[in-house]
C-alpha positions as CSV (number, residue, x, y, z in Angstrom):
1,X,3.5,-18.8,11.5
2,X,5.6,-17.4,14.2
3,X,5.6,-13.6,15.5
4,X,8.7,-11.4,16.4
5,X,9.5,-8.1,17.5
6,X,12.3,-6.0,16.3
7,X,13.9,-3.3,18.4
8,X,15.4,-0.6,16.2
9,X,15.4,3.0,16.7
10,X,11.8,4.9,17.3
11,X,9.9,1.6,17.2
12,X,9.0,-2.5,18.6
13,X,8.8,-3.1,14.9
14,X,6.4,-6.5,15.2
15,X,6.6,-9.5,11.9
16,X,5.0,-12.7,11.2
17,X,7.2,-15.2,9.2
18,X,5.2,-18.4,7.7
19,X,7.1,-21.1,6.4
20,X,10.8,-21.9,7.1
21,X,13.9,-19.5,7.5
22,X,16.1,-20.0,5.3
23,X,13.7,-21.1,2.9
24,X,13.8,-24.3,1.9
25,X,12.7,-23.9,-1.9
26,X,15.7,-22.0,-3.2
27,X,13.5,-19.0,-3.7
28,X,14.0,-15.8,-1.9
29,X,11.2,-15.0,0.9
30,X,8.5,-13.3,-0.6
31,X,7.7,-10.3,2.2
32,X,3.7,-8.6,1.7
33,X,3.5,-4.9,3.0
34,X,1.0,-2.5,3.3
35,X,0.0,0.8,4.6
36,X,-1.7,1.8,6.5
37,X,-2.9,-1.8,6.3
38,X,-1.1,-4.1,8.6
39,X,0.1,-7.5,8.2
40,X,-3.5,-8.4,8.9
41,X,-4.3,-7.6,6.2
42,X,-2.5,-10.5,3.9
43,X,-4.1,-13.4,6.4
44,X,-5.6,-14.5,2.6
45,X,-3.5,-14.0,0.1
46,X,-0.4,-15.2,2.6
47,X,-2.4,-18.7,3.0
48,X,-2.4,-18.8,-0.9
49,X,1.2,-18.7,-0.8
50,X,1.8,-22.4,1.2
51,X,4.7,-23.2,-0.8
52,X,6.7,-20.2,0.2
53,X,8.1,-18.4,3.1
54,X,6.3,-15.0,4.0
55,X,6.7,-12.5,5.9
56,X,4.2,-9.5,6.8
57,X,4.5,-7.3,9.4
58,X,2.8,-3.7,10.9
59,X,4.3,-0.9,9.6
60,X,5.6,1.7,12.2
61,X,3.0,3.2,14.6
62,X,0.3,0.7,12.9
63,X,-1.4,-2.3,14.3
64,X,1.2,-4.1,16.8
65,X,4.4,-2.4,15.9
66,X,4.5,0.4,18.4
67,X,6.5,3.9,18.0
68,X,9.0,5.1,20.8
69,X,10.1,8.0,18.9
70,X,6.9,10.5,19.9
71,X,5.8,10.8,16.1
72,X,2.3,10.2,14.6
73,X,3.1,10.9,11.1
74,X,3.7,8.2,8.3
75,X,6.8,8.7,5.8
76,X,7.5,6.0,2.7
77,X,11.4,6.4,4.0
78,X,11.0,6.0,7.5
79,X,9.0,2.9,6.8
80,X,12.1,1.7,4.0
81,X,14.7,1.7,6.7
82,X,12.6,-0.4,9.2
83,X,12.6,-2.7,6.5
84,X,16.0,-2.1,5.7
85,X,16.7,-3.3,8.9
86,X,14.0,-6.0,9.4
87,X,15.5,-7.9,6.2
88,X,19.5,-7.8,7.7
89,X,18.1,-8.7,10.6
90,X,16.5,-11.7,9.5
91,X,19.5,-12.0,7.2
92,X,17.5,-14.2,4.6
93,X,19.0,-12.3,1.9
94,X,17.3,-10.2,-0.9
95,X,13.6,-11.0,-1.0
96,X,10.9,-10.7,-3.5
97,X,7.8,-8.1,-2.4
98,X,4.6,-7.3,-2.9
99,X,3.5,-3.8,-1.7
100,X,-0.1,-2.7,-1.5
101,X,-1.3,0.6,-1.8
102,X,0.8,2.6,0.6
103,X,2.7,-0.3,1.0
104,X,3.9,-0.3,-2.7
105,X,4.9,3.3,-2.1
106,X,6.9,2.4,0.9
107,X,8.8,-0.2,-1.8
108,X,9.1,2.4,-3.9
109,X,11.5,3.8,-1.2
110,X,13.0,1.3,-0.4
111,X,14.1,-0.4,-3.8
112,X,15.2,3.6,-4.4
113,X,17.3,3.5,-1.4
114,X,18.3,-0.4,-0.9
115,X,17.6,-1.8,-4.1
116,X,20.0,-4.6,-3.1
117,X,17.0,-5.9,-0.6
118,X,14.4,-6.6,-3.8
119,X,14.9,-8.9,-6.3
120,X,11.5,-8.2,-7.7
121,X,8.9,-6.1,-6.6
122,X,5.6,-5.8,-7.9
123,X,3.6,-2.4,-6.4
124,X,0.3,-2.8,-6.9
125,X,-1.4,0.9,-7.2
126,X,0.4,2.8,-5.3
127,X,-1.5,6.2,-4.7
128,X,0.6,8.8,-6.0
129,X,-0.7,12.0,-6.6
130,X,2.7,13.6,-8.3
131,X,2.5,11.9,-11.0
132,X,-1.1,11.9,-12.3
133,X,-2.1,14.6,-15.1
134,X,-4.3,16.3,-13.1
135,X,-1.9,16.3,-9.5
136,X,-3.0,19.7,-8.2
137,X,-7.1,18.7,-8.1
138,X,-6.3,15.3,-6.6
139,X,-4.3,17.1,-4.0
140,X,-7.4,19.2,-3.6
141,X,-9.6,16.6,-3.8
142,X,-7.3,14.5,-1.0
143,X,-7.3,17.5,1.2
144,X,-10.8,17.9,1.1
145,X,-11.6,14.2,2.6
146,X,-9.4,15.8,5.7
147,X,-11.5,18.5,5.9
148,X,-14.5,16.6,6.1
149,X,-12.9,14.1,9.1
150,X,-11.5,16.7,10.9
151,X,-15.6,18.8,10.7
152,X,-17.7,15.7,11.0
153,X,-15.7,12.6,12.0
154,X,-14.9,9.1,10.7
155,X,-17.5,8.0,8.8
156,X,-18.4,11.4,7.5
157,X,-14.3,10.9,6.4
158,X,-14.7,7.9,4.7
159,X,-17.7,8.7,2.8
160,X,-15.6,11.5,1.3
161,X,-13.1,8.9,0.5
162,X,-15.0,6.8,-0.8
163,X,-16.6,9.5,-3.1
164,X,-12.8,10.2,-4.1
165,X,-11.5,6.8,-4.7
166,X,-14.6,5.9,-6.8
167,X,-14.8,8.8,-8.8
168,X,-13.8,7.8,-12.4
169,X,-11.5,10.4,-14.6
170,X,-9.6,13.9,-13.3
171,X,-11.2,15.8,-10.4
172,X,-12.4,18.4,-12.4
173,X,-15.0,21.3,-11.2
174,X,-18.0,18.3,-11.2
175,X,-16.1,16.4,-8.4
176,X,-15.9,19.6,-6.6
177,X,-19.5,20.8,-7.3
178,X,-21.0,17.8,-5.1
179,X,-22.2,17.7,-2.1
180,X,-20.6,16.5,0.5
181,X,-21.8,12.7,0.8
182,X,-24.0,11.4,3.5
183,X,-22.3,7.8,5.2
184,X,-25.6,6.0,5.3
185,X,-25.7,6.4,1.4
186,X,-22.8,3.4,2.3
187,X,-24.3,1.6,4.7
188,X,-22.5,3.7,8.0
189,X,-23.7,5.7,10.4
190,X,-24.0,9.4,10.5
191,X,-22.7,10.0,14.3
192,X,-19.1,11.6,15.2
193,X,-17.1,8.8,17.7
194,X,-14.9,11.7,18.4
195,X,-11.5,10.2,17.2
196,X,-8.9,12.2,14.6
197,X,-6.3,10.4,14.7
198,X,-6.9,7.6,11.5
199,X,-3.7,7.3,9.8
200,X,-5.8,7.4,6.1
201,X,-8.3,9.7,6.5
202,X,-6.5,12.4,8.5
203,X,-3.2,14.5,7.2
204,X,-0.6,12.2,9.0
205,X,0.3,9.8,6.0
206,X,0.0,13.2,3.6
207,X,3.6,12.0,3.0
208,X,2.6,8.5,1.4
209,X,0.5,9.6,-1.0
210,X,2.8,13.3,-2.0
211,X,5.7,11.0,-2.8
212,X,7.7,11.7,-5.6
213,X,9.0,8.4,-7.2
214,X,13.2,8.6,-8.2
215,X,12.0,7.4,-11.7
216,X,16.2,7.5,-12.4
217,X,17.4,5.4,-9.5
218,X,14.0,3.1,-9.9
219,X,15.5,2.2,-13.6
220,X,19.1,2.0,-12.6
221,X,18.1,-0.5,-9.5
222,X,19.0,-4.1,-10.0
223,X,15.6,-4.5,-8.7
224,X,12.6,-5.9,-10.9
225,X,10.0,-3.0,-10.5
226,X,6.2,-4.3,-11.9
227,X,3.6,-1.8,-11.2
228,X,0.4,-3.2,-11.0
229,X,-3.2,-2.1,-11.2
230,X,-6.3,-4.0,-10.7
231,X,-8.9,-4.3,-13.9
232,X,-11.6,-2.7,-12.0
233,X,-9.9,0.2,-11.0
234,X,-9.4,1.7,-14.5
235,X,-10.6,5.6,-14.4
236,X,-10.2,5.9,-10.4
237,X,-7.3,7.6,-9.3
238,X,-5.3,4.9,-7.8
239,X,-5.7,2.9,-11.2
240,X,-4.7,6.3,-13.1
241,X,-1.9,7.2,-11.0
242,X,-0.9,3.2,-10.9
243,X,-0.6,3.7,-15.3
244,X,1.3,7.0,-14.6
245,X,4.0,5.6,-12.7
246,X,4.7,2.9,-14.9
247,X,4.7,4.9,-17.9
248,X,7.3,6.8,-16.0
249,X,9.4,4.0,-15.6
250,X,9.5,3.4,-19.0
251,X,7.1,-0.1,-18.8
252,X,3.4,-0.9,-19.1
253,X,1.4,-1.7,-15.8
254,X,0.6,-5.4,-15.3
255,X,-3.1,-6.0,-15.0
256,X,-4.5,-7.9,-12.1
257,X,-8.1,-9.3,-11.4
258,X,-10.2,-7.6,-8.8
259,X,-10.1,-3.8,-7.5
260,X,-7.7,-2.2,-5.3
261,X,-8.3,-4.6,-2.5
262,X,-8.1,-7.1,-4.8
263,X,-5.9,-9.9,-2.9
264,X,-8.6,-9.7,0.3
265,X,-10.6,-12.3,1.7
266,X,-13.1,-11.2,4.1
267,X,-10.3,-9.4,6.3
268,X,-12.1,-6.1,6.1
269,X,-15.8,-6.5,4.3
270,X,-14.6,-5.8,0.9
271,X,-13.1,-9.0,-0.7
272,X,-11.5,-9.3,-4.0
273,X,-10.6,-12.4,-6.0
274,X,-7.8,-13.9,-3.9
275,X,-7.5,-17.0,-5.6
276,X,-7.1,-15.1,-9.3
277,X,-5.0,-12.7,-7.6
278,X,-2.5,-14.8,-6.4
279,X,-2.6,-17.0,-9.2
280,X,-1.7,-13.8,-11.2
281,X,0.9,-12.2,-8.5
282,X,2.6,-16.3,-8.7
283,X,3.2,-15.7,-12.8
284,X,4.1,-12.1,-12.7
285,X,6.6,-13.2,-9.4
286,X,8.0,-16.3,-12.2
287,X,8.9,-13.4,-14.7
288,X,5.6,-13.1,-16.7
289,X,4.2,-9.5,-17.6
């Protein structure tokens, strides 16, 4: 693996390639985003990939890839055009992609506005609230995790988001009716560090998950768009909205092992199945659905 920094506008844009460029193997480079998971993110599933070129890098303002342009917020088209520009840069050609989360949002984008740069992307539960049923309660339901970081703190935050991205079906009035959940219920502690800033649990990345997909230019791309949801996340939000967006594409979503970390080792304390997810995300990459 070798690390490079990229100096475009409003950001040192910083990537990781493994494996040879150009690729020796005839196949395009297959590039792994996330967001707001950085490239550290894909240490696992990357290593699972020896036989191709990879390349993962921190999204703007995230991990290594510091902004110059005085923003804090997060924006799936912002993020497209630094990798617009990271991929002419390299000048590998089109590459294959595999986005994660907010990361399959961002490729969303970026297929919508270079679909020339993806020859097949597979977006594995991106978290869309437009497009679910039920958009105005996860909205509220999203809004309220803010509120609860922004009164109590991180860990106060993520048990909120945790109560959100488990709960199974539409937020209806019994989401809203519970209390608000205590952290050591998940193993964290109960005290405020102080900090606001967290690019998931706080309002800046508002415009990841309020992202409205170009269903029209997504069909018309030249680009192979697979949504992707994991078989554990059926009911939760990023699984429903995951089934929504394909069914707005016209397709059915492809079924992976695991949950919606499902590719991770022991990056972050909540491992999937890496091994059965890559050997899924290798077949779906080949052309099976």
């Amino acid at each position: 693996m070798t690390t490079h920094t990229l100096t475009i506008p409003g950001v040192e844009l910083v990537y990781d390639v493994h494996g040879p460029l150009p690729t020796t193997d005839g196949r395009p480079p297959l590039a792994m985003i996330g967001q707001p998971m950085d490239a550290a993110g894909f240490a696992t599933l990357a290593g699972l990939f020896p036989e191709r070129t990879v390349i993962t890098y921190d999204p703007r303002g995230l991990g290594r890839s510091v902004r110059t342009d005085g923003r804090n917020d997060h924006t799936p088209e912002t993020q497209a055009e630094d990798l617009h520009a990271l991929f002419e840069a390299l000048g590998a050609g089109p590459v294959e992609m595999f986005g994660s989360s907010g990361g399959a949002v961002t490729a969303l984008a970026l297929v919508t506005a270079h679909p020339n740069d993806v020859t097949t992307l597979v977006a594995h539960e991106p978290p869309l609230l437009p497009v679910v049923p039920d958009a105005a309660g996860a909205e509220r339901a999203r809004n309220g995790v803010r509120d609860v970081y922004e009164a109590k703190g991180s860990n106060a935050g993520m048990a909120a988001f945790i109560a959100m991205t488990s709960w199974l079906g539409e937020f209806t009035d019994a989401y809203f009716a519970q209390p608000v959940p205590d952290p050591s219920t998940f193993g964290m502690p109960t005290d405020d560090d102080g900090t606001r800033d967290d690019p998931l649990l706080s309002d800046r990345s508002w415009a990841v998950s309020s992202y409205r997909p170009d269903a029209d230019a997504l069909k018309a791309a030249s680009t192979r768009v697979v949504i992707a949801v994991g078989e554990e996340s059926a009911g939760t939000f990023t699984g429903r909205a995951s089934m929504a967006t394909a069914e707005l594409l016209g397709e059915h979503a492809a079924v992976f092992p695991s949950h919606h970390g499902g590719f991770l080792g022991g990056e972050y304390g909540y491992p999937g199945q890496p091994e059965k997810f890559a050997h899924r995300l290798r077949d779906v990459l080949d052309g099976a659905h």
